[in-house]
N, C-alpha and C positions, 0 to 999 in steps of 0.2 A: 127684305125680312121684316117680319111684322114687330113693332117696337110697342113696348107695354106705355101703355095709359098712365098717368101721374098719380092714379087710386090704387092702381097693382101694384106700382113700386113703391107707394106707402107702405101699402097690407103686406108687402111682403118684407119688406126690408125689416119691418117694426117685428113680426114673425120670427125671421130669422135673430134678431135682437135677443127676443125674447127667451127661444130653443136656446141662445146662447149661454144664456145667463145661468138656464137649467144644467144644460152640460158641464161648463164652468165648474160650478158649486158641487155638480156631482164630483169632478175630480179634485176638488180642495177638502171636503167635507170629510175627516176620516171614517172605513167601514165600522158603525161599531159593533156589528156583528161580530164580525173577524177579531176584533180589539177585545170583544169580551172571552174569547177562546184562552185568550191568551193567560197564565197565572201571574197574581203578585206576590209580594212576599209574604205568604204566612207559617205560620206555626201549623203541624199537619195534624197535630193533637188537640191546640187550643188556638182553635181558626179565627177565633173572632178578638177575645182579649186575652190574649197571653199572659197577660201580668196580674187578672183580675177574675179571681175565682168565681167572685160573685156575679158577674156579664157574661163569662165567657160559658158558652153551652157543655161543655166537659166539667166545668165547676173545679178543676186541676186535679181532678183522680189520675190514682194513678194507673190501674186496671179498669178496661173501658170496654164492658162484653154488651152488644145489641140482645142478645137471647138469653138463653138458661147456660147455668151455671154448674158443674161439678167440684166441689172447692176439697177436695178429700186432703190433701197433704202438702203445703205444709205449713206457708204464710204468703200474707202481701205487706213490707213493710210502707204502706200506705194506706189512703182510701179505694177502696171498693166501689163500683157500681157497675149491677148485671141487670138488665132489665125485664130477662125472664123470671123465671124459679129457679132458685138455688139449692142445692144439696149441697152436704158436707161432712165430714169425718171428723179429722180433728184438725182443725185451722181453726187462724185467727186473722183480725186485719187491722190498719192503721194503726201498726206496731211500728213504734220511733217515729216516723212523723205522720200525724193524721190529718195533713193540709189545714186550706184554711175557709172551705165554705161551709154557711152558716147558712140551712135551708128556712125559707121564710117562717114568720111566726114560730120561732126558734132562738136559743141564746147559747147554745152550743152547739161546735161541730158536727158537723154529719161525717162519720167515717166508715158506715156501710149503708148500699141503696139497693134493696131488692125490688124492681117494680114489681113483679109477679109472687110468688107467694115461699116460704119455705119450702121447699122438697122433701118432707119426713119420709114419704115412701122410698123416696132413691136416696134415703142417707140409714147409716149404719145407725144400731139401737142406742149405741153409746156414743154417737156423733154429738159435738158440740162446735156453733162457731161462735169464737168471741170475739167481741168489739171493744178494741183495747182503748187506749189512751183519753179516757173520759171523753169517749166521742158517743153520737148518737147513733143511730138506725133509722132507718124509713123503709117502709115495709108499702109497697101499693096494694095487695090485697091479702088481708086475717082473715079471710073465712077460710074457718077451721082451727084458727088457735086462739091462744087465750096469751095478755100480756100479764106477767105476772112481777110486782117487787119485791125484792127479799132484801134487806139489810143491805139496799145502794147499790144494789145489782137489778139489772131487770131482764126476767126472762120469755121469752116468746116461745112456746113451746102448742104441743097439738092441744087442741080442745080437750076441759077436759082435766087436763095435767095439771102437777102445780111443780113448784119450782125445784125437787127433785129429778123432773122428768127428764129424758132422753126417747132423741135427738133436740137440741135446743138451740134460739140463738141467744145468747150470755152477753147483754150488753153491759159494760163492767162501770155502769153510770147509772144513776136514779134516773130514769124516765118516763112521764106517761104515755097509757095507751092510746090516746088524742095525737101525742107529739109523734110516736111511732107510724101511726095511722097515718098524720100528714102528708101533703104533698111534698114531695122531696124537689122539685124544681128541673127537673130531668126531663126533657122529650130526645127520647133514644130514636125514635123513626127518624126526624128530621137530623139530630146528629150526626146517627150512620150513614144518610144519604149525602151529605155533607163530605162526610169520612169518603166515601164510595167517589166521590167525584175526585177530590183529592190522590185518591190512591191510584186512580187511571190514571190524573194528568202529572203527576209524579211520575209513574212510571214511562210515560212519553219524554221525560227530561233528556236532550241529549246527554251524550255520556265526556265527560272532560277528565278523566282521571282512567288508568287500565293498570292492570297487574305486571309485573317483573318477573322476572325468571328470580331464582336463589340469590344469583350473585348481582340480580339488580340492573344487568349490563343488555340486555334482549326482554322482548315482548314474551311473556307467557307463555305454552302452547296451548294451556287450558285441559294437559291431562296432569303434569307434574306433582305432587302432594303439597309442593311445597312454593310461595310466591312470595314475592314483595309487595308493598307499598309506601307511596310519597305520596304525600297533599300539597297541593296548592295551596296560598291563602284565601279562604273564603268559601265557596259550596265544592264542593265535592261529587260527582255523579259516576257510583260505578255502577253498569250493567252484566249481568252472571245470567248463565242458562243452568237451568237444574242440574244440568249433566257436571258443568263444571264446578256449583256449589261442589256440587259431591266429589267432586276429585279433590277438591281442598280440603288437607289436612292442617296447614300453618300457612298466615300469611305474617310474614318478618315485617320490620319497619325498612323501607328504603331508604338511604341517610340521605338523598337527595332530595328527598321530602319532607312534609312536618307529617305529622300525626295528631289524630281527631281532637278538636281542642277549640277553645274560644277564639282562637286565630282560623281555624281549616275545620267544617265538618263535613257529615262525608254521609251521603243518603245510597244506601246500595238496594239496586233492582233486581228484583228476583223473578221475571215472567213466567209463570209457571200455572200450569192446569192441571186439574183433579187433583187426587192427593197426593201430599209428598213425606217423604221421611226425612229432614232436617239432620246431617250428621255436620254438626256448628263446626267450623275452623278455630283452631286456636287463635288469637288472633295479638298484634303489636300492640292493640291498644288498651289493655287490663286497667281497669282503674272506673271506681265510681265517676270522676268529672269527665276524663274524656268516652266516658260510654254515655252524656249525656248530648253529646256532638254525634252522635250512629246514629240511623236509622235503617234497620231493616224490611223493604216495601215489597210484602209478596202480592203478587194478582189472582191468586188462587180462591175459588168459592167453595174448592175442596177442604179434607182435612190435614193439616199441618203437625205431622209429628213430629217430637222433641223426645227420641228413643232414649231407653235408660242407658246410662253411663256417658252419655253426650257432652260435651262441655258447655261451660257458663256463656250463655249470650249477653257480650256486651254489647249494648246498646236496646233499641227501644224495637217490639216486633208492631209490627205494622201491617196489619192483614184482615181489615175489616168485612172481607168478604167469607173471612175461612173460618175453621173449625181448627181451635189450638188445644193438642192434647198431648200434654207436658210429664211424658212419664223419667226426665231426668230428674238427678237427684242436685244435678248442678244446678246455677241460680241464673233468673234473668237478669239484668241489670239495666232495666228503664222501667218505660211504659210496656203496657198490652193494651189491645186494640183489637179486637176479635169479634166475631158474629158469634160464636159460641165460645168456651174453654172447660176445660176438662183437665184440673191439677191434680197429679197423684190420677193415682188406679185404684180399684176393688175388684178384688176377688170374687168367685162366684158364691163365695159364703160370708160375703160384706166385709172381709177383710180390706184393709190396706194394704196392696200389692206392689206398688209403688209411689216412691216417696218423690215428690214434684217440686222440692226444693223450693227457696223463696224467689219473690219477684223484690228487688232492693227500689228503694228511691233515687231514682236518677234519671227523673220525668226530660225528653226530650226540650232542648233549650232553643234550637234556632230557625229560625225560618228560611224557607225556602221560595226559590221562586224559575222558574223555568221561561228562559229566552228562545226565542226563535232561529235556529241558527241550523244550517247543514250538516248532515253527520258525514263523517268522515274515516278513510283509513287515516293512519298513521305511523312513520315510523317516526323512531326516537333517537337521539343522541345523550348519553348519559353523561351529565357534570359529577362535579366533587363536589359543591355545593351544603355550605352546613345544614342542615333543618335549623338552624336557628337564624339563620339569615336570610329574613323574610320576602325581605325588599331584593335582593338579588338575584341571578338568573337562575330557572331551574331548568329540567329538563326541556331542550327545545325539539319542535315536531314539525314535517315539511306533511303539511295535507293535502288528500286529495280529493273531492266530495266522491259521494256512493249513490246511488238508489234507493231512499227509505223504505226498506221493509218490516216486517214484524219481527222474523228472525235471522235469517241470511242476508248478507247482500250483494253484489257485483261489483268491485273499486270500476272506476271510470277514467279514462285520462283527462278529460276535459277539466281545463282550470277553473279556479273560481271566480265569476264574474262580479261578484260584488261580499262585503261585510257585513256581520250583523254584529249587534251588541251583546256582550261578555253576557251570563248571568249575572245576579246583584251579587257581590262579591266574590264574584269567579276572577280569573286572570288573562281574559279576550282570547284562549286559544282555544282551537275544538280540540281538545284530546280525544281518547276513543279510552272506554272500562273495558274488563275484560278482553275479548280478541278480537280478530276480526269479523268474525266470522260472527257474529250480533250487534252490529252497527242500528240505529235507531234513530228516525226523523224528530222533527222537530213538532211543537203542535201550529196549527193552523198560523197563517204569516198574517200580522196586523195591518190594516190601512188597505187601501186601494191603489190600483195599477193607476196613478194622476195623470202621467206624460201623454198617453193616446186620449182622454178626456179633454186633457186640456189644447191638444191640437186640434180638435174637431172644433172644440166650443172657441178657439178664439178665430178661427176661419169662417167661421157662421157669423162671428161680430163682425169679420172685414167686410161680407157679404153684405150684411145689412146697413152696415153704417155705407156703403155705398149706395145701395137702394136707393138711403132716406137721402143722400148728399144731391145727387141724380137731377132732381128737380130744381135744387138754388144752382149748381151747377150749369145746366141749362140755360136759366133766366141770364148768368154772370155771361154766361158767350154769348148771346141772341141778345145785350146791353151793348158790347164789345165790337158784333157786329155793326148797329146801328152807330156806332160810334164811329166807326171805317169810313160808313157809308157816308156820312156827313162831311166828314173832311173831305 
């Protein structure tokens, strides 16, 4: 057999060396492709600085519309910002608390942001919107109106007009037409797409928390009117199919659980396409603080009704793809987050046909963050467990992974072959929301598959480091020989 020359087994050995080294690093090196799929912990309303009105691209409003606006009835006890054209009836905004950003070249609050213009033709003759609490306005485009002061009031009304006129916006503070005119600090494109990414990979969150039957003791079936819930400490993920919203009339508190709160808050998935009619649940958690631990995440690019006589949603809606048209008279209690909104109704003779209740202040507080982990069936075994006994055992669940699909899935016997880590303040279990029958994958898994990297790449160094040894090798026997032979 023909034996390679001392230049081959150089070139090759150093070759192989080299491949190795590439291999190698390829399986150390984590994907950051795959790593950046992944979410961290943010705030889904104020993604950048949560704590800093003036950094953070929401500016901490508390109604947050990409488009135009219908503001007909009846308030937002916060700031404002639509980034279309607004119409309006008789509303007002940043009633009781007007936050606290202060748009540049500016020494007071902004507590309403029109980007696009007043709507006088889609608002009633005698519509007024006013801007309560010695706060400002920022208007992106007056053509067409005239800003007018009247005795510490200032009004923005059609060209033309003076501060009689209607429809008008009644800002209930001295301000010039320079300051109004200003840039209000808002880029609504780059937010909503911002918002849009958020609300998909939100809704890919596995689910750790599902619904109870009445007495708390079995899994839901998902038609009953009526369900429980217990939290976890720390995030919360329930997933709902339209059908089952709608079967829910009452969800109770489960006493084997906590309820929405700065210990447990609780993000519920709503997947759902074209339009829907929202008929809200009553629900355990009533109260301005813990409605600021909810988050309602719908997927819809359709419209979002909020039919009359509905109850109050606590917590914060979340649907920046959709169109929310709020003809309850009950009240939201967070944020809104909308591609459009539509409060109250008018009649076909510009009446106010329905009254759209207020949106209260109880701006969404926690952040969220979605881990990688298998979805799962699960059954339960229900403790006595206080909800005030955080640290203790609560409901425990034997899983079994599934098939990720969108909506259905397949349980599987096969066991789990490995762990993944809890969400950021979840409780390391997969639970499953809702029932079985809308189990939901994880998003894309972080890192690279290392173990076959790394066995090619260090088998390629054995290779060559033999190559290159080959030769001293050689010389040390053909020394060793001569050394025989002499004796």
């Amino acid at each position: 057999m023909r034996t390679l020359s001392l230049a081959s087994r150089l070139t090759l050995g150093g070759g192989c060396c080299a491949l190795a080294y590439v291999v190698i690093l390829t399986g150390v090196v984590p994907d950051t492709t795959a790593t950046a799929q992944t979410t961290v912990p943010v705030n889904p309303v104020r993604p950048v600085a949560p704590d800093d009105a003036q950094a953070d691209p929401s500016h901490g409003f508390l109604v947050l519309v990409e488009g135009d606006a219908q503001l007909y009835e009846n308030e937002v006890e916060g700031p404002v910002a639509v980034g279309g054209d607004a119409g309006f009836a008789a509303y007002q905004v940043a009633l009781n608390n007007p936050g606290t950003y202060v748009a540049s070249g500016d020494d007071t609050v902004t507590g309403l942001v029109i980007g696009g213009r007043p709507d006088y033709p889609g608002s009633p003759s005698g519509g007024q919107l006013n801007v309560l609490s010695n706060t400002y306005a920022k208007i992106g485009d007056l053509r067409g109106s005239d800003v007018i002061p009247s005795g510490g009031v200032t009004h923005v009304v059609p060209e033309g007009g003076d501060e009689a006129t209607h429809p008008d916006v009644s800002i209930q503070t001295a301000q010039s037409a320079e300051s109004v005119a200003g840039d209000s600090g808002f880029d609504f494109a780059s937010l909503f797409s911002t918002y849009r990414e958020l609300n998909a990979t939100i809704a890919r969150c596995p689910q750790t928390v599902r619904l109870m039957d009445q007495n708390g003791q079995a899994e839901w079936n998902g038609t009953d009117p009526v369900a429980t819930l217990g939290l976890r400490p720390g995030q919360n993920v329930l997933t709902l199919t339209p059908e089952e919203l709608a079967n829910l009339s009452t969800i109770n508190p489960d006493n084997s659980g906590l309820q929405p709160g700065e210990a447990a808050w609780l993000v519920v998935n709503v997947e759902v396409t074209g339009d829907y009619t929202w008929q809200v649940p009553n629900v355990s958690w009533q109260g301005n603080e813990p409605s600021r631990h909810v988050l309602w995440n719908f997927t819809t690019d359709g419209t979002l009704t909020l039919p009359e006589g509905s109850p109050t949603v606590w917590g914060t809606v979340y649907a920046p793809n959709a169109r929310l048209v709020d003809h309850s008279s009950a009240n939201i209690e967070g944020n809104v987050v909308v591609r459009s909104f539509q409060h109250g109704g008018l009649d076909e003779a510009g009446a106010v046909s329905a009254d759209g209740g207020e949106v209260h202040y109880a701006p969404f507080a926690d952040l969220i963050q979605c881990s990688d982990v298998l979805p799962t069936t699960s059954q339960i075994t229900p403790t006595t467990q206080s909800p005030s006994d955080e640290t203790g055992p609560l409901p425990t669940r034997t899983t079994v992974p599934s098939t990720p699909v969108t909506t259905t899935s397949t349980p599987t016997t096969t066991e789990p072959t490995g762990t993944s880590a809890p969400p950021a303040g979840g409780d390391g279990e997969n639970h499953t929301g809702g029932t079985p029958s809308q189990e939901h994958g994880g998003l894309a898994s972080t890192g690279s598959a290392t173990a076959p990297w790394l066995i090619v790449g260090f088998a390629l160094l054995v290779v060559g480091a033999v190559l290159l040894a080959s030769p001293v090798l050689s010389r040390i026997r053909l020394r060793r020989k001569g050394s025989s032979s002499e004796n």
